[in-house]
N, C-alpha and C positions, 0 to 999 in steps of 0.2 A: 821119227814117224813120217812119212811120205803120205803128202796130202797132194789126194783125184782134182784134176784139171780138165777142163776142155778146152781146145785150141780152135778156132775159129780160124781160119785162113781163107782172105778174099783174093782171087786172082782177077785183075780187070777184066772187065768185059763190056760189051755195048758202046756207050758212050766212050769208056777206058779200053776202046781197043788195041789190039798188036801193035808195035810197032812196028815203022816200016822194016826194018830188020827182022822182024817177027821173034824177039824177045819180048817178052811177058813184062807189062808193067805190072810191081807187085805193090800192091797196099793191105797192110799187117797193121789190126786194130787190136791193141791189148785190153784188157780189164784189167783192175787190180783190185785183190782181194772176192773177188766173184767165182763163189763156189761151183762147184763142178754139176750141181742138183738144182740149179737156178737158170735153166732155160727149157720153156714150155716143151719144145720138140724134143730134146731128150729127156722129155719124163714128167716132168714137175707138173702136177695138175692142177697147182694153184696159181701160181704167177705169170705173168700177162707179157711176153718177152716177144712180140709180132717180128720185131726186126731181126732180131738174132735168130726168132726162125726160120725168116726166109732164106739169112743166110746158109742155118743150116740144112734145110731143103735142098739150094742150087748149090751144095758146094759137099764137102767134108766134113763131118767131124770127128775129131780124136777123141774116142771116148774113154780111153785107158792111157791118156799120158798120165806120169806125174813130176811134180816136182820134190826133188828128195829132201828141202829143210832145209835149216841153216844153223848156222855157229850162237847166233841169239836170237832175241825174239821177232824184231823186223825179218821173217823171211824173203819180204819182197825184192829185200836188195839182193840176197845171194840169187833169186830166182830171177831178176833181168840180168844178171851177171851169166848165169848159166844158159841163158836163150841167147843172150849177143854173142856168147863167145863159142857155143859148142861143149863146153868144159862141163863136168861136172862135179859136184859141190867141193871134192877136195882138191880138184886142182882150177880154182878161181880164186882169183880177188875183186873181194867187190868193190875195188875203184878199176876195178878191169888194166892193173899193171903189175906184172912182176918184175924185179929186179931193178927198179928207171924204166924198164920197155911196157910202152904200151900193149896190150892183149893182142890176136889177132880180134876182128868181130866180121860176122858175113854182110852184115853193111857196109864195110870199108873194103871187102874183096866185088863188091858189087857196083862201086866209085871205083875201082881199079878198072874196072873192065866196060864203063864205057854210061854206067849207069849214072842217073843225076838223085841224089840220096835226102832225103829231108827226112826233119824231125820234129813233131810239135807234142807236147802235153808233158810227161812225167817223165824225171831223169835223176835216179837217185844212184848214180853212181860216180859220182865225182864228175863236177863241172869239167875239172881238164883232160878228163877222158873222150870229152864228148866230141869235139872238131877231128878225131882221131876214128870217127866211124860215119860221122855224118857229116856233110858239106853244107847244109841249112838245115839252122834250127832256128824256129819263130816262137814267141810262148814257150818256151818252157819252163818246166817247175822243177827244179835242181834239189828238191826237198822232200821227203816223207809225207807229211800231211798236214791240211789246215781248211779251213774253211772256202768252199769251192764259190762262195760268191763275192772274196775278197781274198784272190789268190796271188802271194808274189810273181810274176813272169817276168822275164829276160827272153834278151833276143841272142845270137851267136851274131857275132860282127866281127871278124877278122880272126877268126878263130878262139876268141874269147864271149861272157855271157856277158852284156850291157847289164847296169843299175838297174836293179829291178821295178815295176813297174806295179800296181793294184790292178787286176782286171775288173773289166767293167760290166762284164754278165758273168753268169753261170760256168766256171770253169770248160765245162766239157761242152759247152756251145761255143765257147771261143777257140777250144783243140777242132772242133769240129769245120768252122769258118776257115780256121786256118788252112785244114786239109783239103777243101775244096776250092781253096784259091789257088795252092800251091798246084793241084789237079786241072785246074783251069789256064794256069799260067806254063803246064808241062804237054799237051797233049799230044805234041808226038812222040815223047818217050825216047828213050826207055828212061823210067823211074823205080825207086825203091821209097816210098813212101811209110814210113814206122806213125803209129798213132798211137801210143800209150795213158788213156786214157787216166785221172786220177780217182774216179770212180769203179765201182761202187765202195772205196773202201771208207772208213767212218772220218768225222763227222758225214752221216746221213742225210744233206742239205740238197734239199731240189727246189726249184725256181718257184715261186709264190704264186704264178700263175698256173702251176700244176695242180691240177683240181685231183686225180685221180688218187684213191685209196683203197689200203688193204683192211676188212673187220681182222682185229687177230685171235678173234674167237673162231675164226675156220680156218685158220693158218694150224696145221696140225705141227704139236712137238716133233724134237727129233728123236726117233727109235733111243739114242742114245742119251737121253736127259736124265741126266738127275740133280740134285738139289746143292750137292756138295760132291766135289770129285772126292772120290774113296778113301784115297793115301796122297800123301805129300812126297808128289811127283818131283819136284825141282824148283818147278815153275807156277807157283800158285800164287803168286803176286805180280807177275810181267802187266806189258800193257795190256791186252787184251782180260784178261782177269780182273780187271780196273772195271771192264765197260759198266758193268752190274753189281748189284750187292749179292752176296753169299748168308745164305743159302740162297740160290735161285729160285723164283714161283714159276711155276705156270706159265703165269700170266705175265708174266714179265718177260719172260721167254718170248711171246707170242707177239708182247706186241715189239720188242728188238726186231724180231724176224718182217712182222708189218713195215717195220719202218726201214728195214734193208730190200725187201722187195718191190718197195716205192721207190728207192735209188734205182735200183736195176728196173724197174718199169723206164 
C-alpha cells in the first residue's frame, strides 16, 4: 500500500541568496513519520502548522507524491533510501550499497560539481554510507528512534561517526542550531544542506516549556476508524500496532492524534 506525502521544498532566498555563480543554494528539511493531512494549508482545519505554512504559501507543494512501502515495518528506511538515491523500492538497498558499491545519491553528485554538502538530524541508513553522499555531518542520529530529549549523536570526522554523545536539548532544536550555523558559516555558497528531522515520529516528546495544547474531543476521527481491523492482514502485531490496545476507543484514538499534533505544532 502506498502511503500520501507531502514534500516541502525550500529553495534559499533573502538572506540565502544566489550564489555568485548564481547556483541555488538548496536546504531540503525532511519530517519523519508526518502525515500528508497534517499541515493547516493543505487542509487540515485543526492543527496549528504557521511555519510549514508559510512555507507552503512562498514555495511548492507536492500534494500527490507518494512513497510506495517497504520490505517491513520500518518504512522510513526504504523511504530515505528511495529519496537519496532516485531508486525506487525494488531496486534500493537500504544501506544505500549494492554489490561492495556504494549507491549513486544527488548529494554526492551535488559535492561532484562544486557544491559544499552537510548533513545534521536522522541517518538510518547505514553510518558507512554516509561520508559517501555528504562532506559534513554534525548530530547525527544513525538510529530509528528514541527519545528526543536524550538523543544519541555523532559527529562525521574523517569520514567516520565519532563516540556518540547525549544531547543536551530537544533533539530537533539541536538539528535545528546546527542548520543555521552551518548556513552562517557557508554564505556564499553554493550549498546543499539536507535537514532530516527526527520528528514527528513517536515517542511524542516536546520541550517542557511548550505550553501549547490539543482538547482531543475536537480532534475529529479518521473517516477510516474502526475498533478492530476486519481480517488478519499480516501485520497485526508490528510496531505500530503495539502504540495502543485493541480494540481501539474513540477516545483513545483522539487523544494519540492530540498528542501527535502537539509534536507537529
Amino acid at each position: 500500500m502506498r502511503e500520501p506525502l507531502t514534500l516541502l521544498v525550500l529553495l534559499s532566498a533573502g538572506s540565502l541568496a544566489l550564489a555568485a555563480d548564481s547556483r541555488p543554494n538548496i536546504l531540503f528539511l525532511f519530517a519523519d513519520d508526518q502525515r500528508a493531512d497534517t499541515i493547516a494549508a493543505l487542509g487540515n482545519p485543526v492543527i496549528k502548522t504557521p511555519n510549514l505554512d508559510r512555507l507552503a504559501h512562498a514555495g511548492l507543494a507536492f500534494s500527490r507524491a507518494y512513497m510506495q512501502g517497504g520490505m517491513n515495518a520500518a518504512t522510513c528506511v526504504p523511504s530515505r533510501a528511495m529519496l537519496l538515491s532516485g531508486r525506487n523500492l525494488f531496486h534500493i538497498a537500504e544501506n544505500l550499497m549494492h554489490n561492495g558499491k556504494f549507491d549513486e545519491t544527488w548529494p554526492a553528485a551535488f559535492g561532484r560539481n562544486g557544491y559544499t554538502t552537510f548533513m545534521t538530524g536522522k541517518w538510518h541508513n547505514d553510518p558507512l554510507s554516509l561520508p559517501h553522499s555528504f562532506q559534513i555531518g554534525r548530530s547525527v542520529f544513525p538510529n530509528g528512534m528514541g527519545n528526543p530529549l536524550q538523543l544519541p549523536l555523532s559527529d562525521m570526522v574523517d569520514g567516520k561517526l565519532t563516540p556518540s554523545h547525549i544531547g543536551a536539548k530537544h533533539s530537533c532544536a539541536i538539528f535545528a542550531d546546527e542548520t543555521i550555523r552551518f548556513l552562517k558559516e557557508n554564505k556564499g555558497g553554493p550549498f546543499f544542506a539536507y535537514v532530516p528531522f527526527d520528528a514527528p515520529h513517536d515517542p511524542h516528546i516536546v520541550p517542557a516549556d511548550f505550553s501549547f495544547n490539543y482538547d482531543p474531543a475536537e480532534i475529529p476521527l479518521p473517516l477510516s476508524f474502526l475498533p478492530q481491523h476486519p481480517w488478519d492482514n499480516g501485520e497485526m502485531t508490528v510496531r505500530d500496532e503495539k502504540l495502543m490496545k485493541w480494540p481501539r476507543t474513540p477516545e483513545g484514538v483522539q487523544a494519540y492524534l492530540a498528542e501527535y499534533y502537539r509534536y507537529i505544532t
